[in-house]
N, C-alpha and C positions, 0 to 999 in steps of 0.2 A: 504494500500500500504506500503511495507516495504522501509525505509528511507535510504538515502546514506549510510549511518552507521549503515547496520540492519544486519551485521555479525562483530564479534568480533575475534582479530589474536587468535588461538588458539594453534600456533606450526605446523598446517599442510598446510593452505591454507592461502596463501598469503594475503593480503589485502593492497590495499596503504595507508595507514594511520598506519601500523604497527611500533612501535618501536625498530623493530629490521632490523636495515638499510643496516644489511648483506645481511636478504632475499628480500629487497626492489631488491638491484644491483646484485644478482644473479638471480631472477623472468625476473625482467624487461630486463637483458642482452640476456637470452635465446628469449624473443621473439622478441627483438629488430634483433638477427640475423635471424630469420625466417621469420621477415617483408621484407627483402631483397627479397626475393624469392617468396612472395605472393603478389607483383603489379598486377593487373589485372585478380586475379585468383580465384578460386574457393578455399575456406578453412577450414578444418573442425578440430574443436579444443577440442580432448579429456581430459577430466577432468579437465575444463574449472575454475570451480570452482566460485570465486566472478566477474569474467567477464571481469577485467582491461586486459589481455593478447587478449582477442576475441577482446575488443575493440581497442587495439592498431593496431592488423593489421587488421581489418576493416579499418583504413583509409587509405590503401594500395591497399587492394584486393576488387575485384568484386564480394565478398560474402562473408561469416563469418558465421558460424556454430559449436554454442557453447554448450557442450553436458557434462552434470556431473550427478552422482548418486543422489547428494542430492539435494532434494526440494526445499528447502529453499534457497539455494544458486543460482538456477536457476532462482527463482522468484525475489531474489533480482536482478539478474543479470539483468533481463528483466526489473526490472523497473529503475535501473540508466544507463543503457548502452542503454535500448530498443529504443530510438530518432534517430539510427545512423538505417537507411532505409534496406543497406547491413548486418545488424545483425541479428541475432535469437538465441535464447536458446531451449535448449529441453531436458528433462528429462531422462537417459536414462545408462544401464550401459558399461563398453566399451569394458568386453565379450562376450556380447549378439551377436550373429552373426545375430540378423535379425535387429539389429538398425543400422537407417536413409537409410534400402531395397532402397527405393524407393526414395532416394534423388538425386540418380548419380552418376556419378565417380565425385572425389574431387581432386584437381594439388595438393594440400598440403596439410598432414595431420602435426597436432603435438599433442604431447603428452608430458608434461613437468612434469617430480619429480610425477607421477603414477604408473609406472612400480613395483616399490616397493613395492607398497600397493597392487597387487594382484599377488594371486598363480598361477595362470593361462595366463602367460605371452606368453604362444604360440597361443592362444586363442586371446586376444587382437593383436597378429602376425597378424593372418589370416583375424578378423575383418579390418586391416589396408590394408592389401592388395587388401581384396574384395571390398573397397571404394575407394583406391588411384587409379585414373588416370596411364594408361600407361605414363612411363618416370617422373612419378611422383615424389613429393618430401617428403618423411618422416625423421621429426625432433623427437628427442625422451632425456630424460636425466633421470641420475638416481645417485643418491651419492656410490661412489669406496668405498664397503664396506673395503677393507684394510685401508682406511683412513678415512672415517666419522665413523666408527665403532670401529676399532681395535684402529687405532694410536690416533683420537681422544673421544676414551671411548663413543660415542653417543651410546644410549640403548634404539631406538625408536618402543614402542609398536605396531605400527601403520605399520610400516615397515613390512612385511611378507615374502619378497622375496628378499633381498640384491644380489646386481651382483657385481663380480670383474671386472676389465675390459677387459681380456680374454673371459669371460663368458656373458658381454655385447657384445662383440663384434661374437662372436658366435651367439648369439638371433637375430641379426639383418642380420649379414651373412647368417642366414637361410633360409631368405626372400627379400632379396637383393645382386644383384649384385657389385652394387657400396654401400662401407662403410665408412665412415670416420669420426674417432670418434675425439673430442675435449675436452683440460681439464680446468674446472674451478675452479677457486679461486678468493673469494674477494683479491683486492691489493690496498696497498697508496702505493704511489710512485711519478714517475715521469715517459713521455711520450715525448719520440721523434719520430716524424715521419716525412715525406718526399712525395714531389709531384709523388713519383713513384707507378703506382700501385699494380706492384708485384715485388717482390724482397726477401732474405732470410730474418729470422728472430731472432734476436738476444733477448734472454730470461734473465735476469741476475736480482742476489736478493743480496741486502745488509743486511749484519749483523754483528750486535757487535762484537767485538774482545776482548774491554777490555774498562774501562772506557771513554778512551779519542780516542778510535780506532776502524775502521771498515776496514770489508776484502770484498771484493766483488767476486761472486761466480755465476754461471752460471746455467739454469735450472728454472723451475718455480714451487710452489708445487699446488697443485691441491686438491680436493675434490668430485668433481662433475664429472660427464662425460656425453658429450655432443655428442649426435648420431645424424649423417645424414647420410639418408639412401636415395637409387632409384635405378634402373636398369638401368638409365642412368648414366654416367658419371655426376656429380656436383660441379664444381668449388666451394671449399669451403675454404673460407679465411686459413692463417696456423697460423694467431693471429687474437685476436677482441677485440677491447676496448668499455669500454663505461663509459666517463667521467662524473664525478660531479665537475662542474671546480668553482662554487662558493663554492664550500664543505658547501651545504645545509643541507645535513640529516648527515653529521660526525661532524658539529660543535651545531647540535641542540640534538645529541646523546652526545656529550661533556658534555653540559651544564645539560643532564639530570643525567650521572655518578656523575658530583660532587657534585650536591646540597644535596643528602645526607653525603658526607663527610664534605661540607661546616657546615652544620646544627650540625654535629659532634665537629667539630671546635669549634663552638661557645660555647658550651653547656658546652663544658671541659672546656674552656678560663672562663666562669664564674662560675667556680662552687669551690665553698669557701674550700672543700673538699682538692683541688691540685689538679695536671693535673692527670686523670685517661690514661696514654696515653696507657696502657697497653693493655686495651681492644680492643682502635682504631689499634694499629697491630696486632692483634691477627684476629681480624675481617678483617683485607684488605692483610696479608702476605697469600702468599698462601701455604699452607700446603703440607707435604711431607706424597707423599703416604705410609700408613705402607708396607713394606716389605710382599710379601703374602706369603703362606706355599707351601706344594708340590703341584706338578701337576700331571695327570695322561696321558700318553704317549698310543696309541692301536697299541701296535706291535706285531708280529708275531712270533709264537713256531718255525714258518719255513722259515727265513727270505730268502729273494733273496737279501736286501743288506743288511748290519753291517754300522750304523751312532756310528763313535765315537768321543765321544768329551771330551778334555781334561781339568778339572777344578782347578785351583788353586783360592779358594777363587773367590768371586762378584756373590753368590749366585742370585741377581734380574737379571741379565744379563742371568744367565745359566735357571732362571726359564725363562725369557723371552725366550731363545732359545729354550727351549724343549716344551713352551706354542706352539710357531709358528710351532714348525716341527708337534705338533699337529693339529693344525687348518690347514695345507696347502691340506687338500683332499686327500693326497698320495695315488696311487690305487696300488703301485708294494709293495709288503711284504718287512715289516723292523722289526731289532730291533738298539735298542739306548744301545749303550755300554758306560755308563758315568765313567773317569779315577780321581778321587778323588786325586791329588797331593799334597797330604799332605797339605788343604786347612786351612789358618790362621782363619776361621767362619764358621759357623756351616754348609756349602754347603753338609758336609758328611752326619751328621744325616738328613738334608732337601730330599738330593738325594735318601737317603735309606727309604722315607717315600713316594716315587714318584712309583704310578703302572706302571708298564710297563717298567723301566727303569733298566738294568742291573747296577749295582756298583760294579766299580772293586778300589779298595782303594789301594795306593803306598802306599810299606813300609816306605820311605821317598821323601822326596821333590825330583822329579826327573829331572824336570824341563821338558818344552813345550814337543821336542823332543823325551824321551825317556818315558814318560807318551803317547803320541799316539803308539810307540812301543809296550808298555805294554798294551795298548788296543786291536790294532789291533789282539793280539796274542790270544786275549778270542773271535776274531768274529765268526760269523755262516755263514754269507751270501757270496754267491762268489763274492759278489762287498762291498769294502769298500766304505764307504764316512769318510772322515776325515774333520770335521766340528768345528771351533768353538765356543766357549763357551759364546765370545760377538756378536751374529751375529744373526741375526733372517730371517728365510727362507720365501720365497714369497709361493703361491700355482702354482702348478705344477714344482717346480723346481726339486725336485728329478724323478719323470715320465719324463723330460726333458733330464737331464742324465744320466738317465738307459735307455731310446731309444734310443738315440745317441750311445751310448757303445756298447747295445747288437745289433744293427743294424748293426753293420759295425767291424767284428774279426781282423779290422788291428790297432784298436782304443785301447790303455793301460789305458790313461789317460783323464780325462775331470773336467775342473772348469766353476767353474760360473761366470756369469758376477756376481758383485760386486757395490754396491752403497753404498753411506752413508746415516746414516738416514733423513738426507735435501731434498734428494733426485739424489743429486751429483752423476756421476760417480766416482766409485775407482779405479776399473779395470775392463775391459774386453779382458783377457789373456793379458801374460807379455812379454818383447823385454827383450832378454840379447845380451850385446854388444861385441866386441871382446875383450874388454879390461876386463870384467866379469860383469860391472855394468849393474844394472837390472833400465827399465821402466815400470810402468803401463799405459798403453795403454789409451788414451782414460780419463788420469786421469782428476777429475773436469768439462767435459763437458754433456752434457745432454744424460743419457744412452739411449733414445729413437731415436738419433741419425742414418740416416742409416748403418755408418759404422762400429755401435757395434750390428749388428743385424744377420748378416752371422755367420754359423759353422765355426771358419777357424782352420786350423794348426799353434801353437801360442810353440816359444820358452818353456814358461811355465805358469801356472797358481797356485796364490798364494794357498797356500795352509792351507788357511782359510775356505775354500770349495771347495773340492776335488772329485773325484772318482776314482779309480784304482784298476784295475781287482785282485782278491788276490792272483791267481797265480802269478801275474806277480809279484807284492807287495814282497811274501815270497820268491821267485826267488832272487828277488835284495836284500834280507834282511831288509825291509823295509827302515828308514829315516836311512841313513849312520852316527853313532854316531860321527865322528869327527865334527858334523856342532851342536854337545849339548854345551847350552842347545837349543837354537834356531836360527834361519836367517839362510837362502842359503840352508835350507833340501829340501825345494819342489821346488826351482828350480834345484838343484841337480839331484834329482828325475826323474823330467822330463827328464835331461839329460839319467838320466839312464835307463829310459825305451823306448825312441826313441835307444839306442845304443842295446836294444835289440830287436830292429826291430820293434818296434811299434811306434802309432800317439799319439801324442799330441794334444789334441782340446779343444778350452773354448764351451762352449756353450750359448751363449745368453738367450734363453728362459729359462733357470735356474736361475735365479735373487736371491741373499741373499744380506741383507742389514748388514754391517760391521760397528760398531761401534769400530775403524781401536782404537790402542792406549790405549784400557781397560787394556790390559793386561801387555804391557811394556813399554807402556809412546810414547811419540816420540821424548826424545832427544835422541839422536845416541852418547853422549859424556861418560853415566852415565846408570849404572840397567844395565840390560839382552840386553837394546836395542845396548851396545856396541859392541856386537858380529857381530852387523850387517856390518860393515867394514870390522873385524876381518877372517868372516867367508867366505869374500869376496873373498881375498886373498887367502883362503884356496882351494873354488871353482874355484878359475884361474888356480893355480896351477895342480887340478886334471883333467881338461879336456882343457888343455891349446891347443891339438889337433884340439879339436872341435871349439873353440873357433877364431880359424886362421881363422875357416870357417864364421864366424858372419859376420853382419852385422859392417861397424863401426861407434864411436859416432857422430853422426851429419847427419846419411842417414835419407832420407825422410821415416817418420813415416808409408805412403802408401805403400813402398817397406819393410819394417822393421818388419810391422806389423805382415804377414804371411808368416807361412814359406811353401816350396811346397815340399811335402813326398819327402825322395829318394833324393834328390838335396839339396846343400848347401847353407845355406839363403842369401848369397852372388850373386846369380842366381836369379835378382830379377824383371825378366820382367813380363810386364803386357798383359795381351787382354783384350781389351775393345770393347763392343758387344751393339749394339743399336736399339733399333724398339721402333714402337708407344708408343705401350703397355706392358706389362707385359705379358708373355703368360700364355693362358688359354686352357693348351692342353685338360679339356675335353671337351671344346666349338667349336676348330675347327683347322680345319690340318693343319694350317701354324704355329699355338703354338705348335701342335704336332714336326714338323719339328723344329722350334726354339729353343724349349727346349731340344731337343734328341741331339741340335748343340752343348746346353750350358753343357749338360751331357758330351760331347763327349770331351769337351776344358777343362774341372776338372779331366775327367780321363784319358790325355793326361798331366796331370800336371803341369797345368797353371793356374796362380792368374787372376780368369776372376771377370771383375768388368762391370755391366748390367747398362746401362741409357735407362729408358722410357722416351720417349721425350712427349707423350700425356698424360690422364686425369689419375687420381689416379686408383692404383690395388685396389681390394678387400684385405683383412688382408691373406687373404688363400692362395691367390697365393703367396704373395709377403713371404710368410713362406716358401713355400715349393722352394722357389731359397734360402733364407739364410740357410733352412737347409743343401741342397746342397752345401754349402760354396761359394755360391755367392754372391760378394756384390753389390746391389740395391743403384744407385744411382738419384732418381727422381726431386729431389730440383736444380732447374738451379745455383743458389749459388754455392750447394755443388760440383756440377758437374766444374766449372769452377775452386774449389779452386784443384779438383782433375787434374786438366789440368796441371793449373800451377804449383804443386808440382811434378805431377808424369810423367807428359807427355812424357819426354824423354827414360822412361820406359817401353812406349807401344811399344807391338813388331810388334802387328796384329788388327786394327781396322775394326770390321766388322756391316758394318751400312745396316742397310734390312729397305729397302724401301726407293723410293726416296726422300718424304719428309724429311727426317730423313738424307739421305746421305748427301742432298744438305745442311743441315742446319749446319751437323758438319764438312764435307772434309775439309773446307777452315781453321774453326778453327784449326782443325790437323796438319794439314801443319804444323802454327806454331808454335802449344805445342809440336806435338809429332816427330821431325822432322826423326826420325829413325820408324816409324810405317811402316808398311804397311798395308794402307789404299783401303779395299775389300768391293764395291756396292753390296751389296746382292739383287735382283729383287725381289725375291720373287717370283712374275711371271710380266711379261712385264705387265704394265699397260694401255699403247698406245693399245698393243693388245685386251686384254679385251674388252676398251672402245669401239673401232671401231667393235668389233663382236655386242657389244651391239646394237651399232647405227643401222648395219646392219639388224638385227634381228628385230628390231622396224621397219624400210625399208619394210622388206619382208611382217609380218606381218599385214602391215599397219595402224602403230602405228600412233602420234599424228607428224608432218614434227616440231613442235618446239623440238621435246624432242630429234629426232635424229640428227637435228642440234647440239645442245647440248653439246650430247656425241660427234659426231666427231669435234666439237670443243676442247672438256675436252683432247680428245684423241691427237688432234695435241700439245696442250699445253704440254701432261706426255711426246710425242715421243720427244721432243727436250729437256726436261727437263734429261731423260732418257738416251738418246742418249750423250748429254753432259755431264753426268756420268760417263758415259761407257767411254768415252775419256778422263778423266781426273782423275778418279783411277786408281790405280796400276793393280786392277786386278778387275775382273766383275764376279759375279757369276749366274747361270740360272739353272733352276729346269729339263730341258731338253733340249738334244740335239737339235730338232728342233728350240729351242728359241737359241741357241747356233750359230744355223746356220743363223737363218736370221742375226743377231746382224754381226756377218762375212760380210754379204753381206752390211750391214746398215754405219759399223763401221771397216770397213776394216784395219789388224796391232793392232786391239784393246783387248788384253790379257782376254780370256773368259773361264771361268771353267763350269761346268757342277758339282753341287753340290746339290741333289734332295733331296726327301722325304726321311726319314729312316724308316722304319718296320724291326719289329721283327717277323717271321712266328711261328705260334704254331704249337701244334700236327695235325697228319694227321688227318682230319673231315669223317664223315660217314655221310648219306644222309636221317637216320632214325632220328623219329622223331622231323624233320624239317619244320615244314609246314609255316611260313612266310616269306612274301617279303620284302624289308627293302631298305630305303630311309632315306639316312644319311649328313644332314648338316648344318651349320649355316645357320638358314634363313635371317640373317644381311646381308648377302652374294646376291646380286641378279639374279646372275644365280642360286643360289639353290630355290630361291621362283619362279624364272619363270620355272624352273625343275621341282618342285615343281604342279605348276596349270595344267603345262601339261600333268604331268603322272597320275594326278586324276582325271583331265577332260575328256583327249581323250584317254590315253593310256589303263587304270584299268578299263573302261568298256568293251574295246574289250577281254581283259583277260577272265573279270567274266563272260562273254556268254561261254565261253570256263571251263574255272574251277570257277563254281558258290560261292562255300564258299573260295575261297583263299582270305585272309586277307592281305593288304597293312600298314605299320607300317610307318608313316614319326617322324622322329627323330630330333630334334635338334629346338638351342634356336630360339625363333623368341618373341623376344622384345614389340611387338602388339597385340601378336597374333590371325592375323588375318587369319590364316591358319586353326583355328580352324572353319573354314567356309567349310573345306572340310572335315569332320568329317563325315561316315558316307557309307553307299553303301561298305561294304568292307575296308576302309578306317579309317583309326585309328592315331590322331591327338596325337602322347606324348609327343610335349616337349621336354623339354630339358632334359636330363637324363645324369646322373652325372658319370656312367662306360655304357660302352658298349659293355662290355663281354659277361654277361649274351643276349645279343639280338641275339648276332653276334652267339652262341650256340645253338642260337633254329630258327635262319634264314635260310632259304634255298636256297636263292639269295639275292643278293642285286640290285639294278638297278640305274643308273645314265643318267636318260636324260638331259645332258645339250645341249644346243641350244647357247649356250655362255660363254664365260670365256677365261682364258689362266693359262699356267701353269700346273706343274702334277698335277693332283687331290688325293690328301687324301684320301678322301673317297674307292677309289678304292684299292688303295695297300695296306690300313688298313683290306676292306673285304677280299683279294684275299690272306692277309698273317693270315687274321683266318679260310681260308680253305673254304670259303664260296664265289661260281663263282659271277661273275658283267655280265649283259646286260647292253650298255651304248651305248652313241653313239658315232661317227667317235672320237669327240673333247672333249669325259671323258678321253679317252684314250690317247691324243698325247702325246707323248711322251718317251710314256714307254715302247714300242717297244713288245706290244701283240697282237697278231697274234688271228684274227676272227674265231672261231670253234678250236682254238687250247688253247689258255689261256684265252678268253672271247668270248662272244657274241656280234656282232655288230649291230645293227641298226638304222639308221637316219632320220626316219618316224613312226608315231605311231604304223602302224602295223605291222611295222619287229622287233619294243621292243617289241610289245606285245607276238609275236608269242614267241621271245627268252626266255619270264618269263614263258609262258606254255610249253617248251618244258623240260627246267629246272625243274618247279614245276612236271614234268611227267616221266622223263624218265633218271634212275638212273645210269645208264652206263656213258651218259652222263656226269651228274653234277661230277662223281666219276672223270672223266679223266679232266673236268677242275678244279676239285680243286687241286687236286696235282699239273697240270700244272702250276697253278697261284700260287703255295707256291713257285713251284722253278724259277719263273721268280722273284717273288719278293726280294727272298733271292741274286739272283744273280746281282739284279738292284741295290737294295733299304736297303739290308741289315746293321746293324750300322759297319763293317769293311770297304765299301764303303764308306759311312761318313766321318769315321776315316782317310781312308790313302786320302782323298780329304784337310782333313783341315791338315793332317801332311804335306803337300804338301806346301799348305798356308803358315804354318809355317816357312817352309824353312830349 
């Protein structure tokens, strides 16, 4: 039998008796959070290893299932953990897709510091998925190869697959709906906490200043990244501590550090020779890396952009920059134009020893300014980046800035957010005031922040890391030499290229880290840094027009921050837009609707800032609103300090759905007291409910469940109804809901603001032969739509047209729909575009039996040219006409008849699909949208 102690710490696998008390509180923390979640549950623990993590939460959970590659390690495992009844080990590896087949679905899987160690990371994906429990919960972590690697030199052989936390976070978004990743780092410190359970969370790191001086500084640094993943929503902490409050294993790791300095001590102290002290610092100071030689840069004969970077002297800084623009993955074609300004150490012959890297050497010292002139003039590519020389670039930040630019021809300019190497923010985009002085936005707070995450239109951005189209560049004569040698050219700049009618934008997902002060100090009294008052002055002077129009010193940093195209930053109102969730327009038509609102308020020209008031978005969505220049504000904190700062600023509050309305109106009132505050339905929810109830009624459902609902249902109508009277204004997806709401709420100010569709090209009816059924099955009129058209509908069809295939579409979280798989019937899921179906469909069909509201689904088919059979109540509201822009029927056999006459007879299908492009264009189109919320606006 192998003994407690029958594996030795080897560097990979933990062990609790290890002397390295870093991996003790980073092991033991990761599963201390995952014990949370595994009370009473089933749990299965990939690469389990010596067994302390299975057995921790075995005393939580109702089973424990500990599974690692190596022998030995399982055997031990089994014999000092095997006594706990809920445990097991098993041999086994965690690619293998056919290990622990036949164990069950498991509530929680984890997989702690594994990920690394194999190549086959999609592989172990699928294995997790095929085991985890619907709504399940997978934990996963892996070391942020930009900082266990890069920043801190680790070179671990055993590592085969390093993730950044982009690329972590992708892996698990793959496989997951809900993402939420966390970052770890041992800490000494200090811990305040508070009987509250949730509330924001304040990160802040003390450090040296000076011998007798510290500065305190905001942010936490990290290592580790910490994955929870499910297709459910999962409340997961936004900090986690876990205390050593007798400081057991740091003061028994003390005591082990000095006893050989002690022993040193002694040895010198007696030894008749004199004190050999030389040796004892030479052994404990720690050594200065040598300086390393060139680097080699892979850039491109045929660049799309020109990186140039301007060097005077601090050759390890400028290798460190051209190391990073190496390693960051860059997929758009570059070359590296490096400006030699007459540097005082050998940076010239180092540079000219560097493959890849163009060297263009000043005749003499030109200084910052007129050394990036002199580069730009040697570039190839039509997008410059003007980079410098102490900065080191994240991965994906250049692909970040050249999609931003080339995506959008109104765009001159784009900078990055900015960090120091701490991890601090520096800037993300700059504020100039009316008097000319400049802010960095965002300085010192934690760049991970929601409000430095949106695209926004930003006065200027420093120009330490730059982009700008080179036309536009040569246009302006590049940096204007009155601001040489340096300070006020790239805000300048910026001015100059909005006055020639282009945007200004930082970019967030561009990240470069600045080590701000290499190059001219930061005192502003003495050196180059003088200029920066000097040149101040000069800058006021030259655009002292624009300048009327600023913002001035002391505006709320939320109105300051962005500026809005076309309108002077003086123009500083806000919308503010609210729902549950985050939308997920490819999951289902009221995100389709939400987001087409939040598209329509950015290019209407309004600073829209988005609160989800329920569970966390996936990484994906919550990108594609900040790249839209929306800011995402989800943390109640943040949301309330946005209240208080900016609230007088909101022009137009529009809150969708009544949870959500009822929960902020009141607040509004008194933050935002000039809003106008707009209930968005979404669709009536009283209605729904009560068709629900009804439909259980007829059918002869269970009398508790339609209690229920027309309980649920009396509670939404007064809930609703009390809305509606006490906003400014009410909005409803169709006139019929328009009209009852009249009869309900009589004098009660109701707009009619529905679906938007875009219609595409005219459709032809050749080679079309599917049916298609399109919807969230979260939705329960789509799954009772659903059982019905498979059940009773799609057999009377196939007596009639044998081989017609039935496609049902959409997420179903369970699913349990895959039970109708089968007979013509084709179960896919959720599917990620719906172009491709909508092009080889030949109808679509909607039998609902319940709901309220326009339906999606339907003005989505009808405007890709592809006719709907539905019945009476897929259709209310949108005012189409039976045998003219659709097919009606409210019984199985007058759908079914509708999808064989479709699937037959081409005159037909020709005349309602044109019909249904130009109803939807006429209904539903985004100019409808548009002049509904210009309306709003007032």
């Amino acid at each position: 039998m192998v003994g407690p102690r029958g594996i030795d710490w080897t560097g990979e696998r933990c062990v609790p008796w290890t002397d390295d008390i870093q991996v003790i509180y980073e092991h033991y923390h990761r599963y201390a959070l995952a014990a949370r979640y595994a009370f009473g549950r089933r749990v299965l623990d990939l690469a389990s290893g010596e067994g302390y993590g299975s057995a921790l939460l075995a005393a939580h959970a109702a089973e424990v299932v500990g599974v690692d590659i190596d022998e030995a390690s399982v055997e031990h495992a089994r014999a000092r953990y095997g006594g706990q009844p809920n445990l097991r080990f098993t041999t086994g590896s965690m690619t293998d897709p056919d290990l622990l087949a036949d164990a069950g679905k498991f509530d929680v899987i984890t997989c702690f510091e594994a990920l690394e160690h194999v190549a086959e990371q999609d592989e172990l994906m699928a294995l997790v998925r095929a085991r985890l429990a619907p709504g399940g919960v997978f934990f996963t972590s892996t070391p942020d190869v930009l900082v266990y690697t890069h920043e801190h030199g680790n070179e671990n052989p055993f590592h085969v697959k390093e993730l950044t936390e982009p690329q972590f976070r992708a892996l698990l978004g793959a496989s997951f709906r809900h993402v939420t990743v966390l970052r770890q780092n041992v800490a000494v410190g200090s811990v305040l906490t508070s009987d509250r359970e949730h509330g924001p969370v304040l990160s802040q790191q003390l450090r040296r200043t000076g011998q007798d001086s510290w500065s305190v500084g905001t942010g936490a640094p990290h290592t580790y990244l910490v994955g929870v993943a499910s297709d459910n929503p999962v409340e997961v902490p936004a900090a986690a501590t876990m205390l050593d409050p007798q400081l057991t294993l740091l003061g028994a790791a003390a005591e082990r550090a000095a006893a050989p300095l002690r022993a040193e001590i002694e040895r010198l102290t007696s030894d008749d020779g004199g004190p050999k002290y030389r040796k004892v610092i030479e052994r404990y100071r720690p050594r200065r890396r040598a300086t390393e030689g060139p680097v080699a840069v892979s850039t491109s004969d045929e660049p799309l952009v020109s990186i140039i970077v301007p060097v005077h002297g601090q050759w390890s800084y400028t290798r460190r920059c051209l190391q990073s623009i190496e390693d960051s993955g860059t997929r758009v074609p570059f070359e590296v134009v490096v400006v030699d300004d007459a540097s005082p150490d050998d940076s010239a012959e180092q540079l000219a020893a560097c493959p890849g890297v163009r060297l263009v050497r000043a005749p003499e010292n030109l200084g910052f300014l007129r050394a990036v002139n002199l580069g730009a003039a040697q570039a190839r590519g039509e997008l410059l980046v003007l980079l410098n020389n102490d900065t080191e670039v994240r991965p994906g930040w250049l692909d970040a800035l050249t999609e931003v630019v080339r995506g959008d021809e109104s765009i001159g300019l784009a900078g990055a957010k900015l960090v120091y190497p701490d991890g601090r923010l520096q800037e993300c985009g700059g504020i100039v005031f009316a008097d000319g002085s400049a802010a960095n936005y965002g300085h010192g707070d934690n760049p991970e922040d929601p409000r430095y995450q949106a695209v926004r239109d930003v006065d200027y951005c420093s120009g330490a890391a730059i982009l700008v189209r080179r036309d536009v560049w040569e246009r302006l004569g590049g940096f204007d030499e009155r601001y040489s040698p340096a300070y006020y050219e790239d805000t300048d700049l910026a001015f100059a290229v909005r006055a020639a009618g282009h945007r200004v934008v930082v970019v967030p997902d561009a990240v470069v880290v600045h080590h701000e002060g290499v190059s001219h100090g930061t005192d502003v009294t003495q050196g180059v840094k003088r200029y920066q008052e000097v040149n101040r002055e000069v800058f006021a002077a030259k655009w002292a027009g624009e300048l009327a129009e600023q913002a001035d010193p002391g505006t709320p940093l939320w109105i300051a921050r962005q500026r809005v195209p076309g309108r002077p930053q003086r123009d500083g109102d806000l919308v503010l837009v609210a729902d549950v969730t985050v939308p997920t327009p490819d999951r289902d038509s009221g995100s389709v609707r939400l987001r087409c609102l939040l598209d329509e308020l950015v290019a209407l020209g309004h600073r829209v800032v988005f609160c989800p008031m329920g569970p966390p978005a996936a990484p994906a969505y919550l990108d594609q609103l900040h790249r839209a220049g929306i800011t995402v504000l989800a943390d109640n904190g943040l949301r309330e300090q946005f209240l208080h700062e900016a609230g007088k600023h909101i022009r137009l509050a529009l809150l969708s759905r009544p949870t959500v309305a009822w929960h902020l109106a009141d607040r509004l009132r008194i933050c935002a007291p000039r809003a106008r505050i707009v209930f968005d339905t979404v669709d009536l929810h009283f209605v729904r409910l009560s068709r629900e109830a009804e439909l259980v009624e007829r059918l002869g459902g269970a009398p508790e469940t339609s209690t229920m609902l027309h309980q649920r249902a009396k509670l939404y109508r007064e809930l609703e109804l009390a809305l509606v009277r006490a906003c400014d204004r009410t909005l409803v997806v169709s006139e019929a809901e328009r009209d009852l709401l009249a009869d309900l709420a009589p004098g009660a100010p109701v707009s009619v603001l529905s679906n938007v569709h875009t219609p595409g090209p005219e459709a032809s009816p050749d080679g079309r032969p599917g049916v298609l059924f399109v919807g969230s099955f979260e939705h329960p009129p789509n799954r009772d739509a659903a059982y019905w058209l498979a059940g009773e509908i799609w057999p009377v069809v196939r007596r009639q047209v044998p081989d017609a295939v039935l496609d049902l579409v959409g997420h179903d979280p369970t699913n349990e729909l895959r039970t109708l798989d089968g007979h013509g019937v084709k179960f896919r899921g959720w599917v990620p575009a719906l172009g491709a179906l909508y092009e080889t469909a030949r109808l679509s069909v909607a039998p609902l039996r319940f709901g309220a509201g326009v339906k999606g689904k339907v003005g989505e088919s009808l405007a890709a040219g592809v006719p709907v059979v539905g019945t009476t109540l897929a259709f209310e509201g949108m005012r189409l006409r039976d045998g003219v822009e659709v097919l009606v029927g409210d019984k199985a056999e007058e759908i079914a008849a509708g999808i064989v006459s479709l699937l037959t007879d081409d005159a037909l299908w020709l005349r309602l699909s044109r019909a249904g492009q130009a109803a939807v264009a006429a209904q539903f189109g985004p100019g409808v949208a548009r002049a509904a919320l210009t309306e709003l606006l007032g």
